[in-house]
N, C-alpha and C positions, 0 to 999 in steps of 0.2 A: 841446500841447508847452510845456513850461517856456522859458527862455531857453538860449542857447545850445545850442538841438538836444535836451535831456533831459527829458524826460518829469518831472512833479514827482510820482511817483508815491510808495507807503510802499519802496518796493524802495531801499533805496540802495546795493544790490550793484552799484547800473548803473554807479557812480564806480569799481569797480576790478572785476579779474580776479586774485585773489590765487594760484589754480592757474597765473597765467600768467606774475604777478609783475610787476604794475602796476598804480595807482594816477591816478586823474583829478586834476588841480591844483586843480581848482573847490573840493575841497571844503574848502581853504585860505584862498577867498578870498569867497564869495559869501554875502553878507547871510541870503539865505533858507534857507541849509543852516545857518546860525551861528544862526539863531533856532530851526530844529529842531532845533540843538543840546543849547539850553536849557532845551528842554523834556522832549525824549526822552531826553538823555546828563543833565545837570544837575539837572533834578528828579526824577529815579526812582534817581541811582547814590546805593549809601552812599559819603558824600564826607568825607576825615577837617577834623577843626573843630577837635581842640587835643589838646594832650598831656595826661594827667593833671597832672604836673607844674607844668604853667602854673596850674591852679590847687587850689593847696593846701589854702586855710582856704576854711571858709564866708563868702560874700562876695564871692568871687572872681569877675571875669570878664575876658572880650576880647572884641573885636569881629572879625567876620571876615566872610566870602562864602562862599556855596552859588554857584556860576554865577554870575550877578550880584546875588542877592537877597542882602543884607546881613543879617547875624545876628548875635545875641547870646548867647556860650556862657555860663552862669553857674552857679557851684554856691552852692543855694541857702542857705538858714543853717536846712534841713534836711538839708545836707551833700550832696544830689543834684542832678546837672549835668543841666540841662537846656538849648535850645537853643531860640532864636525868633526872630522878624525883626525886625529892627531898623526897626521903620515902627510910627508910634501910628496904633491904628485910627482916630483921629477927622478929621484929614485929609495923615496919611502921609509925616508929618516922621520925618527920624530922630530916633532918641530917644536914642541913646547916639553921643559922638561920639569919648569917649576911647577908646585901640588898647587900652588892660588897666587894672586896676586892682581897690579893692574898695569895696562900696556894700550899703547897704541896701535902696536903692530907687534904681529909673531912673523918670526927670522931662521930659517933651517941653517943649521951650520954647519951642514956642509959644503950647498954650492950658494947660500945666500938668496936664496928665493926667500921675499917677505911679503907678509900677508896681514891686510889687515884686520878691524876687529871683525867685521861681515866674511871673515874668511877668502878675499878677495884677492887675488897675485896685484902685487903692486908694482914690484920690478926685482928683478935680478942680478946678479955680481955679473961683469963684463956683459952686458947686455949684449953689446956690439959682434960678441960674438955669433948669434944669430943672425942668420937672415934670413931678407923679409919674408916672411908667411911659414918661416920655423915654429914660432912660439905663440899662438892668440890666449893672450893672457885672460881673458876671459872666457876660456873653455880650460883652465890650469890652476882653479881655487882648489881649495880646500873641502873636500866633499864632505856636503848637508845629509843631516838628517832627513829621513821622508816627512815628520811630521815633529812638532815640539807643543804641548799645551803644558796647561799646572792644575792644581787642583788642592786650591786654599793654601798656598803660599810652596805646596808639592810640584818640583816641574821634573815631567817627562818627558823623554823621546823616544821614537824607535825609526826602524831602517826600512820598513814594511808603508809602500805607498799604500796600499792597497789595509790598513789597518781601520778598524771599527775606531769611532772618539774616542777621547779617555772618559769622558762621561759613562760613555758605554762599555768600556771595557771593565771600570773599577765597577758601576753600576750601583746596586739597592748597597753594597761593602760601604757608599758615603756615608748611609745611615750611621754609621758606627762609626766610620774617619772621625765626622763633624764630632765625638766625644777626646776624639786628643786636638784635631787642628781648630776646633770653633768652642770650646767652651767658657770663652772668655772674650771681650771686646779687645778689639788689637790681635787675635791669631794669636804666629806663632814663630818662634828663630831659632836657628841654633845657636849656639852659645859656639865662641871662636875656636877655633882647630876640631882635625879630626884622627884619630887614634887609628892607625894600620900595624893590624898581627897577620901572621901566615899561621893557618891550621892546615894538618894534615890529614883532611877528610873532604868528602865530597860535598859540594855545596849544598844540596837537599838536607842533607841529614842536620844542617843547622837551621833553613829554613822549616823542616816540619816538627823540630823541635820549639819552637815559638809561635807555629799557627797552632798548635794544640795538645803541647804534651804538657799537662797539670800534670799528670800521674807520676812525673819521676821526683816535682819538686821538694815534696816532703820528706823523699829518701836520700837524693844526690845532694842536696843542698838545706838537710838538715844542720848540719852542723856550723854552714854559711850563715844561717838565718838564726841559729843562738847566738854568735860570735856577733851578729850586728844588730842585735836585741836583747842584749843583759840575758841573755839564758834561754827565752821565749824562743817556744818549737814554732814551724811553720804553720798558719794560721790553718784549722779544722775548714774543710770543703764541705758544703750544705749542699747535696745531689741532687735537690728535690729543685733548689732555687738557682742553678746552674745549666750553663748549656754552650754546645758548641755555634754558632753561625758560618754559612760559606757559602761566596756569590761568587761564580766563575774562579775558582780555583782560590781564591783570597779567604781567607780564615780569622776568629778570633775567637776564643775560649774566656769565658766569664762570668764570674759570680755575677752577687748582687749586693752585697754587702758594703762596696763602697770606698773599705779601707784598705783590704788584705795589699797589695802591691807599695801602698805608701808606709804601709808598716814596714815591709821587708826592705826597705830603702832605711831606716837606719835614722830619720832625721825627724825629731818631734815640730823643729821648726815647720818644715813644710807640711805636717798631718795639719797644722795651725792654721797652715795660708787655706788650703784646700775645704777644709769645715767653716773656711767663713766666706770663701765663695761658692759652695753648694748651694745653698737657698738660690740666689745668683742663676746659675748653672741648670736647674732644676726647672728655672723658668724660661730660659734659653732653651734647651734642648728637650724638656719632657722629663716626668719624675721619674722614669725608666732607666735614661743614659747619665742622670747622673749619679743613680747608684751603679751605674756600668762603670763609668768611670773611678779607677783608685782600687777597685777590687782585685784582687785575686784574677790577673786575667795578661793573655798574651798574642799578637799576633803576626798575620804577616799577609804582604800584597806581592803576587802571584808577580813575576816566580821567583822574586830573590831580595826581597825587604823586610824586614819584621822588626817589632818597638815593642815596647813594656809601657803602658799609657800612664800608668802608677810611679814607675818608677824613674820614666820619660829617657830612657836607653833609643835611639832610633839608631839602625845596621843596617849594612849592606852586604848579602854574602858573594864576591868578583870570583868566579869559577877560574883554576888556573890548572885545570886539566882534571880528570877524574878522582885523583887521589889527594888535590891540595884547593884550597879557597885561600883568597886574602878577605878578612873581615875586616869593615870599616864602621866607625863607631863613633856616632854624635849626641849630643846631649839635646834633646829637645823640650822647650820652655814656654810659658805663657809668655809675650811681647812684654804684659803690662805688669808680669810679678816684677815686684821689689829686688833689685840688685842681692839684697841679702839673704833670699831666700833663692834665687838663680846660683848665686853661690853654694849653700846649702844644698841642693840639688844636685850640682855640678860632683860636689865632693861625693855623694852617696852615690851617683854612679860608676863613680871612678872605684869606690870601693865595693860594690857587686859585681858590677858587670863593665869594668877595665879590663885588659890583660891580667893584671895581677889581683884582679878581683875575687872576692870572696864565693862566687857561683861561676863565672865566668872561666877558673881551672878546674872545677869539675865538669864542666858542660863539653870545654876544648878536649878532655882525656877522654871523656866514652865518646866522644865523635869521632875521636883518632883510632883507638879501638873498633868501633863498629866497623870503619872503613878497612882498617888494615884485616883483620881478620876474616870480613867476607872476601877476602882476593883467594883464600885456600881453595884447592883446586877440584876437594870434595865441598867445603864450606858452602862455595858458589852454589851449588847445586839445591840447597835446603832454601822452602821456603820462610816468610818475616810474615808472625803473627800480628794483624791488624786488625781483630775481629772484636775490640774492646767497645763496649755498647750500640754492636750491630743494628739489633733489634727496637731503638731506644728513640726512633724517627718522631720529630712534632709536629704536626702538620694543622694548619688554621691559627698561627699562635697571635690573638689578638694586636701585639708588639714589635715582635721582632720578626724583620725579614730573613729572607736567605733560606740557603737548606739548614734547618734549626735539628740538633739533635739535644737530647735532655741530659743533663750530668757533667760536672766538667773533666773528671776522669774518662776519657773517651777517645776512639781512634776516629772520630767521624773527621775533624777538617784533612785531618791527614788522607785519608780515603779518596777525600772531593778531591784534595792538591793533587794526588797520582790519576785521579781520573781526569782532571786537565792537563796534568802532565803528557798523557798516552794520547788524549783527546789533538792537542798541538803539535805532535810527533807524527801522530799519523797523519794530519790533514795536508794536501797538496798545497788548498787555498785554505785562508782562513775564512771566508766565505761559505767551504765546507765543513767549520766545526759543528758538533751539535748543540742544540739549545739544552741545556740541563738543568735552570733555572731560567722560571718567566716573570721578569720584574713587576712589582707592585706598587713604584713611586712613578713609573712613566713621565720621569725628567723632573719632578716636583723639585721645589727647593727641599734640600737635605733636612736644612735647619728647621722649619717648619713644619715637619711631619712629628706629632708626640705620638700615633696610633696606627701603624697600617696591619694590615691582613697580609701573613703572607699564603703565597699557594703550591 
């Protein structure tokens, strides 16, 4: 028996009962599930690494995190992005320390091993000092990724040769992407720099707060949503015309109303831009996703991304041990909006969901909370009620794919996220996860589906 009573077995169904609609606290707080984490969630998911956008010319890179392995995204000045860790093989200094920038070659400084953009050893300080058949500089790069794609201007990697596409990983979830990365001609970029906080909570508890918790925002961030609305409460939830969706562990909760997220953004300029590319928008994607889009709605891509489509927040939560995460936090834009309303934009994210935002310090305190308080030593032991619209299952829904539950007040994406969470944990191979959704696009182009079945 492991500690506290459970078995350290590959099972980690044993942390919750998700037919039951509970979850164990442990798996919040305990060192040795947070290192299985890293291994089984962190190094086999594809995890996104940078927008196209970020880099443009040959030359380009940023630095960024896989789980906690440090990386370097870089398009090479053969104009292809590649990705590799930020450690010199010779004794596992970082090698890059700036956050972006462009470069011909990366240089460790400690013994001068440089490396170019393909992550190549190019030569070394006193080279002379080895001899011959010490050093074969081409077995001494910079270690690649197993696999690197994108997905409409999104690029990921992961370390897992043996990984499913990302076609097949994000899966029928495009459905829904194509409503923030395709509802406009020209895509999509981030807008320049990116915002790093430390919160003191575990990285889940930010992600399953974005794949589907509507329920807290009309209380937590009451008083957010008067203050950046002349007085105006948060916008009334229609239960009837709402619903959760979840394809392999990726979630997004959503009205249909159209506006609720551009409203709580604060800016009438962009409700402006947005009402007069619907019609647009409507014809691009299906009369469906563009009242998907702008509504009342939030998500996240399995296991550690979530955006506000309305509000155009895109985050990343980087795991820095069980009880701390660094959040990273971009502003994502139509290509082709007007400078003046990217502006606009830019400004109302900064004031919701910045550090100093108007929802984004109530969201950091109950996560900091939640987290510190389930470490108590009786605390641990209680199980976390997840049983909110159990019974509320849609099945056949002429529209919308995925596992669809009815209502946006609802614990259902949450549920699906720990049942891939446990589902990844336990698996040796990924090969042996199970199927829990049977796709209904079968590769189709995303953009061109307005009606599927799902099953």
């Amino acid at each position: 028996m492991g500690m506290d009573g459970f078995e350290m077995k590959a099972d980690y169904g044993q942390f919750m009962d998700l037919k039951e609609g509970w979850v164990d606290r442990r798996i919040f707080t305990r060192d040795d599930i947070y290192e299985q984490e890293l291994y089984k969630i962190f190094a086999r998911s594809w995890l996104f690494v940078a927008h196209e956008s970020q880099l443009p010319k040959n030359g380009d890179f940023l630095t960024t995190h896989m789980g906690e392995d440090g990386v370097i995204v870089s398009r090479g000045h053969d104009g292809k992005v590649r990705v590799f860790l930020n450690s010199c093989p010779h004794r596992g200094n970082k090698v890059c320390f700036a956050d972006a920038g462009n470069a011909r070659r990366f240089v460790c400084n400690y013994h001068g091993w440089s490396f170019d953009g393909k992550g190549e050893l190019q030569g070394v300080h006193e080279e002379y000092c080895y001899d011959p058949g010490d050093l074969d500089k081409s077995k001494n790069g910079l270690k690649q990724v197993a696999k690197i794609d994108s997905y409409k201007g999104l690029i990921f990697a992961t370390f897992d040769n043996e990984a499913v596409s990302l076609g097949e990983w994000l899966g029928d979830f495009r459905w829904y992407l194509d409503c923030l990365l395709d509802n406009e001609d020209g895509g999509t970029e981030f807008m320049p720099g990116c915002i790093k906080s430390e919160i003191n909570a575990n990285w889940k508890f930010g992600v399953e707060n974005f794949i589907g918790d509507a329920l807290h925002a009309g209380w937590t961030h009451d008083s957010g949503t008067r203050a950046m609305n002349g007085g105006e409460p948060f916008p009334p939830v229609d239960m009837a015309n709402s619903y959760h969706a979840s394809v392999n562990g990726h979630g997004w909760e959503f009205g249909l109303e159209g506006v609720g997220d551009i409203f709580l953004l604060g800016r009438p300029k962009v409700m402006e831009y947005y009402n007069d590319i619907r019609p647009d928008m409507a014809k691009r994607l299906g009369e469906a996703r563009s009242k998907v889009f702008g509504s009342v709605a939030s998500a996240s891509i399995f296991p550690n991304v979530s955006f506000l489509p309305g509000i155009s927040t895109f985050r990343q939560w980087q795991p820095k041990g069980p009880w701390k995460f660094e959040l990273k936090t971009w502003v994502i834009v139509n290509k082709n909006m007007p400078d003046e309303i990217k502006s606009e934009v830019t400004k109302g994210v900064m004031q919701t969901f910045g550090p100093g935002g108007a929802f984004e310090m109530d969201d950091g305190e109950n996560w900091e909370n939640c987290t510190t308080v389930n470490r108590g030593v009786v605390t641990r032991h209680e199980k976390l009620h997840y049983r909110c619209g159990i019974n509320r299952r849609v099945n056949d829904h002429p529209t919308f794919p995925g596992i669809l539950y009815q209502g946006q007040y609802n614990d259902a994406n949450q549920r699906n996220f720990y049942e891939r969470w446990a589902d990844m944990m336990g698996a040796e191979r990924m090969a042996d996860m199970p199927e829990r959704y049977k796709s209904v696009m079968s590769g189709r182009e995303t953009r061109d589906i307005t009606g599927v079945k799902a099953v």
